[in-house]
CHARMM internal coordinates of N, CA and C (Angstrom, degrees):
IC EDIT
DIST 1 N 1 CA 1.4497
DIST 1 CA 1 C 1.5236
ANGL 1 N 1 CA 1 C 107.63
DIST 1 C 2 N 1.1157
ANGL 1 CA 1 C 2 N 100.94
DIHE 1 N 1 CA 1 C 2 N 100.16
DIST 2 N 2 CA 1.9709
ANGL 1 C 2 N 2 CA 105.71
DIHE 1 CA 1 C 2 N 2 CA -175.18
DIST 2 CA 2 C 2.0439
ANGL 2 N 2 CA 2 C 95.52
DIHE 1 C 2 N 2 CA 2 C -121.32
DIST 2 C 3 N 1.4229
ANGL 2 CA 2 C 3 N 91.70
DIHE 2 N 2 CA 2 C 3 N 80.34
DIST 3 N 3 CA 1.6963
ANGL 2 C 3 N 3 CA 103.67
DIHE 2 CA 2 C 3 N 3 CA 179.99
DIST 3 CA 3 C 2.1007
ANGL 3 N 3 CA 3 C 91.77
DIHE 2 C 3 N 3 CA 3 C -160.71
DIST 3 C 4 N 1.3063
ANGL 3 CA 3 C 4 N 97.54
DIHE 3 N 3 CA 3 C 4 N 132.73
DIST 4 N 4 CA 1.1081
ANGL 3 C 4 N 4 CA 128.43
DIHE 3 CA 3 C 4 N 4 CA -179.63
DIST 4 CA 4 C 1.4050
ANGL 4 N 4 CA 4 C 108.19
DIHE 3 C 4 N 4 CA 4 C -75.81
DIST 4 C 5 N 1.5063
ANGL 4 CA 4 C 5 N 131.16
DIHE 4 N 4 CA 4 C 5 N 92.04
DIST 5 N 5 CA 1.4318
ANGL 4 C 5 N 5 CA 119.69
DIHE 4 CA 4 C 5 N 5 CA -154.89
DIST 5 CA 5 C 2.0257
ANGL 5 N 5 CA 5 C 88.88
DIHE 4 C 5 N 5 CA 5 C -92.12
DIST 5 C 6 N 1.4816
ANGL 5 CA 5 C 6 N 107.18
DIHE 5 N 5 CA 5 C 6 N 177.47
DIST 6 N 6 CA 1.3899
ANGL 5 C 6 N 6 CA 116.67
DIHE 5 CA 5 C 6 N 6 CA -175.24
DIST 6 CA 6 C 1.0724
ANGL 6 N 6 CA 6 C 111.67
DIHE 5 C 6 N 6 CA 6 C -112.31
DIST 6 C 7 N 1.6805
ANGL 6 CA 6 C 7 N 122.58
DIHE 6 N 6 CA 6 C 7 N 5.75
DIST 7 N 7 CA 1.4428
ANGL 6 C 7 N 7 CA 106.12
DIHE 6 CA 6 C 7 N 7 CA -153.87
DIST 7 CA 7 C 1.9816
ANGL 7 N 7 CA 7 C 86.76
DIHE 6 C 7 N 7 CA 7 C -131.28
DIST 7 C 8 N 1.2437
ANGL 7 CA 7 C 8 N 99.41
DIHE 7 N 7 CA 7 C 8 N 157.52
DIST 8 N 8 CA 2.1513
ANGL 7 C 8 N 8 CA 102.38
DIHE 7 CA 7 C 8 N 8 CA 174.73
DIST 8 CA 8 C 1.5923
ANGL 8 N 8 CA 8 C 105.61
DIHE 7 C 8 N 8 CA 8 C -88.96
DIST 8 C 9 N 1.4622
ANGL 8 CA 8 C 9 N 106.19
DIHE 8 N 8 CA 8 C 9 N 144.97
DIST 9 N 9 CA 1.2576
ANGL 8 C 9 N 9 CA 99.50
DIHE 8 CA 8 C 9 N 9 CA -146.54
DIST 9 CA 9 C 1.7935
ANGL 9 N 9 CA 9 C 97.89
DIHE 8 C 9 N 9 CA 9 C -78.45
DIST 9 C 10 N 1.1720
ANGL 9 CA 9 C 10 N 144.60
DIHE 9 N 9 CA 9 C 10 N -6.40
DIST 10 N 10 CA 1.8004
ANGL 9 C 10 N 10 CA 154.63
DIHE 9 CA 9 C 10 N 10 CA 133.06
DIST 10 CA 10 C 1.5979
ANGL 10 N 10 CA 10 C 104.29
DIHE 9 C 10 N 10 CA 10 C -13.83
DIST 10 C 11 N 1.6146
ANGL 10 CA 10 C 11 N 116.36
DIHE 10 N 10 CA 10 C 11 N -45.07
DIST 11 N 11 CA 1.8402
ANGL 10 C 11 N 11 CA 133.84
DIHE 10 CA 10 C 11 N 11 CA 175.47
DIST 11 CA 11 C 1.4909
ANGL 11 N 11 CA 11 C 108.14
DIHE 10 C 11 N 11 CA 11 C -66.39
DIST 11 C 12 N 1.3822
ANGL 11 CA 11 C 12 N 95.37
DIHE 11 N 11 CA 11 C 12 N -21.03
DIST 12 N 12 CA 1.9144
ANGL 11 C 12 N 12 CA 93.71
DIHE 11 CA 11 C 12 N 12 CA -166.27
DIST 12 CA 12 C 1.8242
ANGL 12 N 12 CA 12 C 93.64
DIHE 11 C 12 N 12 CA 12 C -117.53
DIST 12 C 13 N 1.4018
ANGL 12 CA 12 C 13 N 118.45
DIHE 12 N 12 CA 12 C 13 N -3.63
DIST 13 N 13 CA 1.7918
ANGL 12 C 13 N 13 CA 107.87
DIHE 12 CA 12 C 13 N 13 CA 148.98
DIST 13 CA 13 C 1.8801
ANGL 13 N 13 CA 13 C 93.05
DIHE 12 C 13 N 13 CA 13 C 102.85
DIST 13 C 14 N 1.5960
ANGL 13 CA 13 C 14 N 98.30
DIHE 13 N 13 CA 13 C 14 N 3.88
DIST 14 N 14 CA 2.0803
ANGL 13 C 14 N 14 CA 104.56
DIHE 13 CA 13 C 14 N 14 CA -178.49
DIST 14 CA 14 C 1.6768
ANGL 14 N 14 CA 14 C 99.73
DIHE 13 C 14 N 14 CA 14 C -81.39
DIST 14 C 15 N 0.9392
ANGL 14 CA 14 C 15 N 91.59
DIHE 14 N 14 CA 14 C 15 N 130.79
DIST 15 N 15 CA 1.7452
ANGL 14 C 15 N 15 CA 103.32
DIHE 14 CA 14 C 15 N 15 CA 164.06
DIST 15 CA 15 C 1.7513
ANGL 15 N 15 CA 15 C 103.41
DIHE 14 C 15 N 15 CA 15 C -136.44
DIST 15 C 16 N 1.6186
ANGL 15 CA 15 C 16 N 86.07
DIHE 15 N 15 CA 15 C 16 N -169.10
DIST 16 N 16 CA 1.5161
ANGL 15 C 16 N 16 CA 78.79
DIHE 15 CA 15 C 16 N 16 CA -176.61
DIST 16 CA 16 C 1.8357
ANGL 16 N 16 CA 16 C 86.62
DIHE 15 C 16 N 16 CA 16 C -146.55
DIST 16 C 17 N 1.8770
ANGL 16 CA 16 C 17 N 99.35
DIHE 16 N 16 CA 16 C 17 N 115.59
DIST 17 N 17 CA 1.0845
ANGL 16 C 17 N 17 CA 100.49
DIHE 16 CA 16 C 17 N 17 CA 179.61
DIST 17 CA 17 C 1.6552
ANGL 17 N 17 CA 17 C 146.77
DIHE 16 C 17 N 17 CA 17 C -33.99
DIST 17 C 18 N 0.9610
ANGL 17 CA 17 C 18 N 148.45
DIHE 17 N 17 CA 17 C 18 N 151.43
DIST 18 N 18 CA 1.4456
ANGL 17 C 18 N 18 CA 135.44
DIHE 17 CA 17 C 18 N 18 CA 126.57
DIST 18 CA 18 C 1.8996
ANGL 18 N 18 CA 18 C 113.78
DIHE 17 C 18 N 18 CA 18 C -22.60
DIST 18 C 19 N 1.5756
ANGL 18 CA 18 C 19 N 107.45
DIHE 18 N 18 CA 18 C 19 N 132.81
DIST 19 N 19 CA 1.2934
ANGL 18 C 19 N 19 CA 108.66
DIHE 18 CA 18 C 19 N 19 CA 161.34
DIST 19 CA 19 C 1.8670
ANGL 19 N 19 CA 19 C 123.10
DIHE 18 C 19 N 19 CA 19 C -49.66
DIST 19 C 20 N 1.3708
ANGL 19 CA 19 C 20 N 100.07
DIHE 19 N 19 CA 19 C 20 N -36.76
DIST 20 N 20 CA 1.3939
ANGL 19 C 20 N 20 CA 112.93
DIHE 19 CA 19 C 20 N 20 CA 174.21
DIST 20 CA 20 C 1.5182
ANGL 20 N 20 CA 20 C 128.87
DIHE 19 C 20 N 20 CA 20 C -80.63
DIST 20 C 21 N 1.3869
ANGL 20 CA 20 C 21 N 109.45
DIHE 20 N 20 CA 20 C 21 N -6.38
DIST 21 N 21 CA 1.7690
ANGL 20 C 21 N 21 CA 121.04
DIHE 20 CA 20 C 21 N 21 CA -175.01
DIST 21 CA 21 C 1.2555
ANGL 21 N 21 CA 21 C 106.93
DIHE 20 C 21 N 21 CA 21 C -94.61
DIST 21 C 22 N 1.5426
ANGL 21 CA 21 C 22 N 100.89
DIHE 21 N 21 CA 21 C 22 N 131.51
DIST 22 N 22 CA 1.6221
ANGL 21 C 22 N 22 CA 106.42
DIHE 21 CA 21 C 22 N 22 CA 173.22
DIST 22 CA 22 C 1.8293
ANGL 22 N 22 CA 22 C 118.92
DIHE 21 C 22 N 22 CA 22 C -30.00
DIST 22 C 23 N 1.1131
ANGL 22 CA 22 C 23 N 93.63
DIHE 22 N 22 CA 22 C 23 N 137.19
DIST 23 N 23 CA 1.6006
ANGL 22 C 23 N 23 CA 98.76
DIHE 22 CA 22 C 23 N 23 CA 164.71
DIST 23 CA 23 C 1.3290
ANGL 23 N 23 CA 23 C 111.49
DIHE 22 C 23 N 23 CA 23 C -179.75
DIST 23 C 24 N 1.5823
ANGL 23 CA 23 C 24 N 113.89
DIHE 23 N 23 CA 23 C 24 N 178.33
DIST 24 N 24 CA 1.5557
ANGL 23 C 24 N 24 CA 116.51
DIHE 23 CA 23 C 24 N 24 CA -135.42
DIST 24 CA 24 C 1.2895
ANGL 24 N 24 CA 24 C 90.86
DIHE 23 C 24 N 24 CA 24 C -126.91
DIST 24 C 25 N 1.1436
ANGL 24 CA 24 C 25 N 149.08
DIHE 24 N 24 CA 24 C 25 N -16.04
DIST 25 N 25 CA 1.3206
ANGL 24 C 25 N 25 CA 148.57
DIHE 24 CA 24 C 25 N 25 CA -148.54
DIST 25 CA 25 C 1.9515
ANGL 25 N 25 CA 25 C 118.41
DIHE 24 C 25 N 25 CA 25 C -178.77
DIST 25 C 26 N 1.3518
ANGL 25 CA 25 C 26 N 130.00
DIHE 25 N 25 CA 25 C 26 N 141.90
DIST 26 N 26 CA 1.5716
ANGL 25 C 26 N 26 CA 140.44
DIHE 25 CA 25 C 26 N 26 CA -170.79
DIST 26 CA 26 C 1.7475
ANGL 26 N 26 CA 26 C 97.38
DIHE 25 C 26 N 26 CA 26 C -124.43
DIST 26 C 27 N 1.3552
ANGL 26 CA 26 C 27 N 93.45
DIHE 26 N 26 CA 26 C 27 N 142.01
DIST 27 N 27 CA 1.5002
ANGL 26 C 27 N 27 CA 105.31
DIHE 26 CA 26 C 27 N 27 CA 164.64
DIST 27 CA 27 C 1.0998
ANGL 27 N 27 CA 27 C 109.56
DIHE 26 C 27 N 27 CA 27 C -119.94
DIST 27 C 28 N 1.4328
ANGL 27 CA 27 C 28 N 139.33
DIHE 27 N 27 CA 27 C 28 N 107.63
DIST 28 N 28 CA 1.4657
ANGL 27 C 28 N 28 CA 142.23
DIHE 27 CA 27 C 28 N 28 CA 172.71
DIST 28 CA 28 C 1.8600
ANGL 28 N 28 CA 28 C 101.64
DIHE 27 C 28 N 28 CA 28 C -99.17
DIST 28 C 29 N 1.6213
ANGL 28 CA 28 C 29 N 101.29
DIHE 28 N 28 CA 28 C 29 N 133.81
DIST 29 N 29 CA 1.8230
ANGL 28 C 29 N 29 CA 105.91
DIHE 28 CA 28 C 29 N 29 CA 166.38
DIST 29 CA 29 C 1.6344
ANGL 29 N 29 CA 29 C 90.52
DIHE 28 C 29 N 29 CA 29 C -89.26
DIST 29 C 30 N 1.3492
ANGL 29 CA 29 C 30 N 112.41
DIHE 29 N 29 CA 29 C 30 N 145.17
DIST 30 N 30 CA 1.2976
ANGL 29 C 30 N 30 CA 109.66
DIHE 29 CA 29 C 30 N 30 CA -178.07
DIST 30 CA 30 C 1.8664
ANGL 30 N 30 CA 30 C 99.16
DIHE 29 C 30 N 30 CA 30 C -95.52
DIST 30 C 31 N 0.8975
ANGL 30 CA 30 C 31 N 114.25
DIHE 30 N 30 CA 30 C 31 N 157.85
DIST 31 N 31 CA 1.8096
ANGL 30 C 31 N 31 CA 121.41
DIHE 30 CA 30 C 31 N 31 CA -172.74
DIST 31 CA 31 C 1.7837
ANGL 31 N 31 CA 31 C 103.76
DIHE 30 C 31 N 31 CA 31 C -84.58
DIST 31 C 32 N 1.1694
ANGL 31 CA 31 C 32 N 100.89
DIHE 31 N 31 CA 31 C 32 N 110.58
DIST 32 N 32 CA 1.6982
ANGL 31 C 32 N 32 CA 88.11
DIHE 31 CA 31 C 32 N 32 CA -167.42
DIST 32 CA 32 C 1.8610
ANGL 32 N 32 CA 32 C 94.43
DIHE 31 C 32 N 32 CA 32 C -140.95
DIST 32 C 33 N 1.2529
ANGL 32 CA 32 C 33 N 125.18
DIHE 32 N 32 CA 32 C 33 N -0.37
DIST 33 N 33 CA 1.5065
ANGL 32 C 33 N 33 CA 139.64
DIHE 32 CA 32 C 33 N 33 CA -179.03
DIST 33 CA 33 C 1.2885
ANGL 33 N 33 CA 33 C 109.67
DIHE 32 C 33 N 33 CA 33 C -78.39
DIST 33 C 34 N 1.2948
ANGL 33 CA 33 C 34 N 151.67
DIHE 33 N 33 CA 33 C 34 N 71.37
DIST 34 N 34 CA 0.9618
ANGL 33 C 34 N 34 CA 164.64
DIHE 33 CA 33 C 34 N 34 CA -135.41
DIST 34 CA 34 C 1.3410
ANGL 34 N 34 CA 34 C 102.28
DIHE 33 C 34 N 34 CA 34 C -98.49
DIST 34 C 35 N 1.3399
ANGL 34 CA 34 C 35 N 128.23
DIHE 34 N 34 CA 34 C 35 N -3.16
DIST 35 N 35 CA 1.4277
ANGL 34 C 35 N 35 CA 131.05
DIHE 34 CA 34 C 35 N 35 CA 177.32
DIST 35 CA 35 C 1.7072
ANGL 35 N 35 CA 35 C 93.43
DIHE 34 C 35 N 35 CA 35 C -107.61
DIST 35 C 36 N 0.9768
ANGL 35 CA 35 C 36 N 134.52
DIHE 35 N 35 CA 35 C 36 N -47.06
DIST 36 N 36 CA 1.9182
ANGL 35 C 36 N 36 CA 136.23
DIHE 35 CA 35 C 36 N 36 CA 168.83
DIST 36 CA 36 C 1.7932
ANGL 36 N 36 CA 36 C 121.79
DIHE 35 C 36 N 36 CA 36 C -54.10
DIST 36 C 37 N 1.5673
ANGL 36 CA 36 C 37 N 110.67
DIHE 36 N 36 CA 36 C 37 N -24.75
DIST 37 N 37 CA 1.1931
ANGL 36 C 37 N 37 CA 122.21
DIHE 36 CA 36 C 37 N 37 CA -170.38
DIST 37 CA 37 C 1.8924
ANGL 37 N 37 CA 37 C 97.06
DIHE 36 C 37 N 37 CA 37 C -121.29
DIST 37 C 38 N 1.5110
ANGL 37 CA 37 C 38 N 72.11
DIHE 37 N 37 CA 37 C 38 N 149.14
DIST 38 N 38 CA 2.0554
ANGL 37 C 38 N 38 CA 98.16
DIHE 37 CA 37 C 38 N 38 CA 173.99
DIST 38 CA 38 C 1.5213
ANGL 38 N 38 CA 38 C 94.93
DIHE 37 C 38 N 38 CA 38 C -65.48
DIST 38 C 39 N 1.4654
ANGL 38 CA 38 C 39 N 116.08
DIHE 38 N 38 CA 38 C 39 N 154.24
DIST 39 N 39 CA 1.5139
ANGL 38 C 39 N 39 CA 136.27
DIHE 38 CA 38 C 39 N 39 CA 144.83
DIST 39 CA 39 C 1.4611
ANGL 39 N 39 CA 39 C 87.53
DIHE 38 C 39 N 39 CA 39 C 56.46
DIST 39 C 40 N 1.0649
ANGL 39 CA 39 C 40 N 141.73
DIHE 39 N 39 CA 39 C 40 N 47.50
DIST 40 N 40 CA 1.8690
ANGL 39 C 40 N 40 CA 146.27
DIHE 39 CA 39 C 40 N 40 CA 126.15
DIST 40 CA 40 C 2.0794
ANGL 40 N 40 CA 40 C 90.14
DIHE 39 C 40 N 40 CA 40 C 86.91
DIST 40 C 41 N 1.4619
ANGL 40 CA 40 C 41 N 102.81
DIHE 40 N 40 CA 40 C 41 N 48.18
DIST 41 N 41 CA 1.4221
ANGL 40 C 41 N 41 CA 125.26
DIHE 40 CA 40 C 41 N 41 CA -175.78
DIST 41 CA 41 C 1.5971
ANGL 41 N 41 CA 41 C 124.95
DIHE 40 C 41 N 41 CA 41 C 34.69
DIST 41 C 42 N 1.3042
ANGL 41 CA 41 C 42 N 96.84
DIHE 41 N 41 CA 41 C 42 N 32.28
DIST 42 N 42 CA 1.8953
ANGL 41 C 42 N 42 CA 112.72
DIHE 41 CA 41 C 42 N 42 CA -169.08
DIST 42 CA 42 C 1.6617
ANGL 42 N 42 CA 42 C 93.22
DIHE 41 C 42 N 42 CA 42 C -77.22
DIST 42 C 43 N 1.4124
ANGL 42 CA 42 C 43 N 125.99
DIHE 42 N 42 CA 42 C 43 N -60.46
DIST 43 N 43 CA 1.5157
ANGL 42 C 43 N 43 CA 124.32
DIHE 42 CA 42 C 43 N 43 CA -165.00
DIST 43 CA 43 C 1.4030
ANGL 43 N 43 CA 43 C 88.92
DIHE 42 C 43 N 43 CA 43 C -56.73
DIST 43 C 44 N 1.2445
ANGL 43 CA 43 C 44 N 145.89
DIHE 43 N 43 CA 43 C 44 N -44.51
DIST 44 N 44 CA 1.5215
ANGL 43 C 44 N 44 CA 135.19
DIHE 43 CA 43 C 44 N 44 CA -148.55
DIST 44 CA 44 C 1.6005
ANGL 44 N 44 CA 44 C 102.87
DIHE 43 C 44 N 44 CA 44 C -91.88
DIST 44 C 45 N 1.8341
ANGL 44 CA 44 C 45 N 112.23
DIHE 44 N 44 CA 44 C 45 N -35.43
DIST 45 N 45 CA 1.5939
ANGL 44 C 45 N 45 CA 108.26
DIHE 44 CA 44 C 45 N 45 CA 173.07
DIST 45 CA 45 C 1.3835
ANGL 45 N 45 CA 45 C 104.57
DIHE 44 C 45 N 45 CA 45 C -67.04
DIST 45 C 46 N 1.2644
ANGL 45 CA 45 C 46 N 151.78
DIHE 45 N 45 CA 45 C 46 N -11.44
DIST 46 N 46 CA 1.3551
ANGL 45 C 46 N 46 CA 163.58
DIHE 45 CA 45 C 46 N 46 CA 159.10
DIST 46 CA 46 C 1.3150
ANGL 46 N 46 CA 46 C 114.52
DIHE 45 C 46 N 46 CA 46 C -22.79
DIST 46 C 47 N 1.8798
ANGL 46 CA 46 C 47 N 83.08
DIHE 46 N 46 CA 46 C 47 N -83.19
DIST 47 N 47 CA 1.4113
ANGL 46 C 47 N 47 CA 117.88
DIHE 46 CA 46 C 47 N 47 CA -176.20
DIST 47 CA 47 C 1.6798
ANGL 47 N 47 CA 47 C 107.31
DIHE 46 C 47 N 47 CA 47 C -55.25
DIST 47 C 48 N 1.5541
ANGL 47 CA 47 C 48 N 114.33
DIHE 47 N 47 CA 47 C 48 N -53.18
DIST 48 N 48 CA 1.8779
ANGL 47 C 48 N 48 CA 126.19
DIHE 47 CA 47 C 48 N 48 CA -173.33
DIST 48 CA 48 C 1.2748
ANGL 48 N 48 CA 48 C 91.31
DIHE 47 C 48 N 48 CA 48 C -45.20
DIST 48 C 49 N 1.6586
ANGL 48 CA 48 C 49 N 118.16
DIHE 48 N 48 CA 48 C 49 N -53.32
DIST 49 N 49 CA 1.4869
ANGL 48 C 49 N 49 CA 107.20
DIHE 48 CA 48 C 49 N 49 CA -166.79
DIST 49 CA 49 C 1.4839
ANGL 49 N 49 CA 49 C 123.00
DIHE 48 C 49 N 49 CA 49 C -66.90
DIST 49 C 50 N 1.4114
ANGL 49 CA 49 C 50 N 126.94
DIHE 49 N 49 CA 49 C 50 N -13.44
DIST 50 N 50 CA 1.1527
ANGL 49 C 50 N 50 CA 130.70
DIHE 49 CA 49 C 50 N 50 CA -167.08
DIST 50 CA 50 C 1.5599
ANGL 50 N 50 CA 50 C 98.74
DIHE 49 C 50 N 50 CA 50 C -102.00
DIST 50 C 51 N 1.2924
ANGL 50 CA 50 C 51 N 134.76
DIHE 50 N 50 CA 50 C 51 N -26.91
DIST 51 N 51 CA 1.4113
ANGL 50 C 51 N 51 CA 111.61
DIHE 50 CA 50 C 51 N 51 CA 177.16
DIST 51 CA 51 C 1.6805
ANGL 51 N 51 CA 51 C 108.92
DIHE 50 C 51 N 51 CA 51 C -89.80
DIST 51 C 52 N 1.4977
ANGL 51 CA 51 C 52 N 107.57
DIHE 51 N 51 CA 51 C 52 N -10.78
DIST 52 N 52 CA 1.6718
ANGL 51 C 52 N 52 CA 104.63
DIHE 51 CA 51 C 52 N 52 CA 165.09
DIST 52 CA 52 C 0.9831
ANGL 52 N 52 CA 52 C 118.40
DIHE 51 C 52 N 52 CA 52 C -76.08
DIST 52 C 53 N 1.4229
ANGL 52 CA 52 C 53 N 152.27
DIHE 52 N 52 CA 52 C 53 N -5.72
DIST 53 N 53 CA 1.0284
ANGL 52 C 53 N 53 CA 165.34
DIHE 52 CA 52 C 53 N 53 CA 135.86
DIST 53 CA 53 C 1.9997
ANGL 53 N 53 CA 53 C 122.69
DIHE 52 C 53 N 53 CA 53 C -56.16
DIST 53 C 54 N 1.1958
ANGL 53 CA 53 C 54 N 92.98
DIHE 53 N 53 CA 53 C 54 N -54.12
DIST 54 N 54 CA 1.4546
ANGL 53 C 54 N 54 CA 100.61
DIHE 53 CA 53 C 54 N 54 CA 164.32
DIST 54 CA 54 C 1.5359
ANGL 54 N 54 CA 54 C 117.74
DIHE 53 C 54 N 54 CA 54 C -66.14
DIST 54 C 55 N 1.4315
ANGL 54 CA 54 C 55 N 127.04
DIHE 54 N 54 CA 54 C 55 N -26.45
DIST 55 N 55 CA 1.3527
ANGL 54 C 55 N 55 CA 118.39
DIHE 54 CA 54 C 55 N 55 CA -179.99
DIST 55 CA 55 C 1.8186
ANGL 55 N 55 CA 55 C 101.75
DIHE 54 C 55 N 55 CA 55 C -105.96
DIST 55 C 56 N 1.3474
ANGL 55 CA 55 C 56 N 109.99
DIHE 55 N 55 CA 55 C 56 N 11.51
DIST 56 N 56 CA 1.6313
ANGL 55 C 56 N 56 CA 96.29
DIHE 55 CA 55 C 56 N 56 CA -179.62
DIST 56 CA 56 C 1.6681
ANGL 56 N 56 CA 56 C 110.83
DIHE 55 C 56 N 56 CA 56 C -49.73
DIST 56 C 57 N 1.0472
ANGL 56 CA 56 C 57 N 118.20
DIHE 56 N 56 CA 56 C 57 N -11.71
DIST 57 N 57 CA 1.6986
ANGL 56 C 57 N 57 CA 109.96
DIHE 56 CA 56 C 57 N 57 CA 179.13
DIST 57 CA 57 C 1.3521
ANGL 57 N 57 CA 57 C 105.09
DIHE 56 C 57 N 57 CA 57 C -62.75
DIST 57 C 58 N 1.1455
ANGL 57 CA 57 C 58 N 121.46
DIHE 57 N 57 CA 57 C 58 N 12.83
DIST 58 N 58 CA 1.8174
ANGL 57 C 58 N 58 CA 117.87
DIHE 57 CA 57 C 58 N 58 CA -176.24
DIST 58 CA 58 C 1.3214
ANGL 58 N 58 CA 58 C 87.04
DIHE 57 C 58 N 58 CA 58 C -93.34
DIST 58 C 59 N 1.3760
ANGL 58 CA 58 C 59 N 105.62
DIHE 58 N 58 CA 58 C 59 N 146.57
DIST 59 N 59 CA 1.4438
ANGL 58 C 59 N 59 CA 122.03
DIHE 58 CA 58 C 59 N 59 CA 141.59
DIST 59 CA 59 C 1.8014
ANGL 59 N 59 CA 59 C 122.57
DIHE 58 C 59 N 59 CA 59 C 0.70
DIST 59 C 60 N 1.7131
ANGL 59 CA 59 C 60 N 84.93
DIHE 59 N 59 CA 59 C 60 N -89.43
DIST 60 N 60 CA 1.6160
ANGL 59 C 60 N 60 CA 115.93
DIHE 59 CA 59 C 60 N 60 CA -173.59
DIST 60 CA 60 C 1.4368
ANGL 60 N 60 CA 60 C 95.05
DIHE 59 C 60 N 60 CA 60 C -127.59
DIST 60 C 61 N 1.0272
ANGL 60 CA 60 C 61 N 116.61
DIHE 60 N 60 CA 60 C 61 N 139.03
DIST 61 N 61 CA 1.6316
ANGL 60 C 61 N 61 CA 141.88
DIHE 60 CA 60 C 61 N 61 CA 159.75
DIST 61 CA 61 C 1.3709
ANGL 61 N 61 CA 61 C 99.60
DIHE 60 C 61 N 61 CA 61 C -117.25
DIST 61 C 62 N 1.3026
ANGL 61 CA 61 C 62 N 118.43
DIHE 61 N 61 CA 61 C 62 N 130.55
DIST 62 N 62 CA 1.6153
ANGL 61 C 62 N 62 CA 118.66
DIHE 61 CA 61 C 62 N 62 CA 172.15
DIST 62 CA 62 C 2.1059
ANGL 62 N 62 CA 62 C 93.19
DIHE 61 C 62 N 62 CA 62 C -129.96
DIST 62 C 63 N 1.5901
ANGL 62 CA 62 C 63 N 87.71
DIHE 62 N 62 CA 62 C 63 N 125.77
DIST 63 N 63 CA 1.5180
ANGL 62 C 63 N 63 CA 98.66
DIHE 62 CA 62 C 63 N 63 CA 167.00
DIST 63 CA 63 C 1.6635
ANGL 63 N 63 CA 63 C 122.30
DIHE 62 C 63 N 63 CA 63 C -106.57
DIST 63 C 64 N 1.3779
ANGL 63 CA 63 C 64 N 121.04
DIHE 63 N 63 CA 63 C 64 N 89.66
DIST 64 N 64 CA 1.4828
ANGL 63 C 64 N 64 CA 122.19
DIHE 63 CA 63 C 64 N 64 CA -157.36
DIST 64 CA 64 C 1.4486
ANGL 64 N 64 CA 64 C 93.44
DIHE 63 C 64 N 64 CA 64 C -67.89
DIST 64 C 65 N 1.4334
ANGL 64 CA 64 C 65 N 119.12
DIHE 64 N 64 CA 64 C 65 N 157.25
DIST 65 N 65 CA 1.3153
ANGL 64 C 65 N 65 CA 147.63
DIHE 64 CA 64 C 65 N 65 CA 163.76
DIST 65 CA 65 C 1.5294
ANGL 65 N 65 CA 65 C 135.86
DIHE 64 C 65 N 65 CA 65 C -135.40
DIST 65 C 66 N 1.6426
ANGL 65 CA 65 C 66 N 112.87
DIHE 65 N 65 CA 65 C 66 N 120.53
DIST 66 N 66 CA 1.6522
ANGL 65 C 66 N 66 CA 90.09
DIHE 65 CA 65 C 66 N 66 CA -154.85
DIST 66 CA 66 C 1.5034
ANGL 66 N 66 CA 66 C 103.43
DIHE 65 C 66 N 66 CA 66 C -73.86
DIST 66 C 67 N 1.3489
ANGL 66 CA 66 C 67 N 133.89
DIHE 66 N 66 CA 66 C 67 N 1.80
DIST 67 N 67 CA 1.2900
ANGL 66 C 67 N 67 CA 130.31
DIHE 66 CA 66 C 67 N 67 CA 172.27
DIST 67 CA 67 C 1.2998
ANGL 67 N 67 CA 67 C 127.76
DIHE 66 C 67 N 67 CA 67 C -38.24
DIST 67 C 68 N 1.9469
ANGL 67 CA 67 C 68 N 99.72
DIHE 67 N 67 CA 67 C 68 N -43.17
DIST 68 N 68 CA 1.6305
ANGL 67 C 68 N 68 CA 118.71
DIHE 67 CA 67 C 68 N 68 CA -166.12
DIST 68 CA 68 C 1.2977
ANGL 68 N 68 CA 68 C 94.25
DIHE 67 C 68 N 68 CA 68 C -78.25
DIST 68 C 69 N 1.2455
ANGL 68 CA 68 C 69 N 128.31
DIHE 68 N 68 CA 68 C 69 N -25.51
DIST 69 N 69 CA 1.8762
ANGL 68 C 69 N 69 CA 125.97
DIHE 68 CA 68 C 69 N 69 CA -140.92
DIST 69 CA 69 C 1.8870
ANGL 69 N 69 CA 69 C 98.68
DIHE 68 C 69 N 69 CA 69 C -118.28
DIST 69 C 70 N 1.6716
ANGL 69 CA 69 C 70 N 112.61
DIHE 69 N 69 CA 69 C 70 N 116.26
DIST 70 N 70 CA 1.2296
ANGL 69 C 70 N 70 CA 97.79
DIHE 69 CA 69 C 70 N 70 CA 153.25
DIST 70 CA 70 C 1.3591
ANGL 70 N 70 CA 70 C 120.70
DIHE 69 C 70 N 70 CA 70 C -51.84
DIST 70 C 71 N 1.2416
ANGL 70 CA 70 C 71 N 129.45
DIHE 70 N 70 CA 70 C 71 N 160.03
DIST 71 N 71 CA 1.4838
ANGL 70 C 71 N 71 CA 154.23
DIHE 70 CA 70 C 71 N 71 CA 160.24
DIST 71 CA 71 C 1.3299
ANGL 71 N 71 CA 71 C 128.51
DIHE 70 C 71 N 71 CA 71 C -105.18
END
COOR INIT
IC SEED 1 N 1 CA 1 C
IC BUILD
């Protein structure tokens, strides 16, 4: 979606849950910036992997990667 919408996204009914409120699906950025993260972001890809695993009872877990995504 490369369109400049007019409206705040509160107008279009988006919030951003409570950790504790039902929901169907997680978006995790996975830590892959090796200049932003300690030790070339391995302790932190560690950790990403272990709470995606711990919340697989979701629905959908989506783990973004800028690999897939022009920039």
């Amino acid at each position: 979606m490369n369109k400049l919408l007019k409206t705040i996204p509160q107008d279009d009914e988006y919030y951003m849950p409570g950790e504790l409120e039902p929901h169907q699906g997680c978006w995790m950025v996975f830590p892959e910036r090796i200049d932003n993260w300690r030790k070339n972001a391995e302790p932190a890809q560690i950790v990403y992997a272990k709470v995606a695993n711990t919340i697989d009872f979701l629905r959908y877990t989506f783990l973004l990667l800028k690999y897939y995504y022009k920039i």
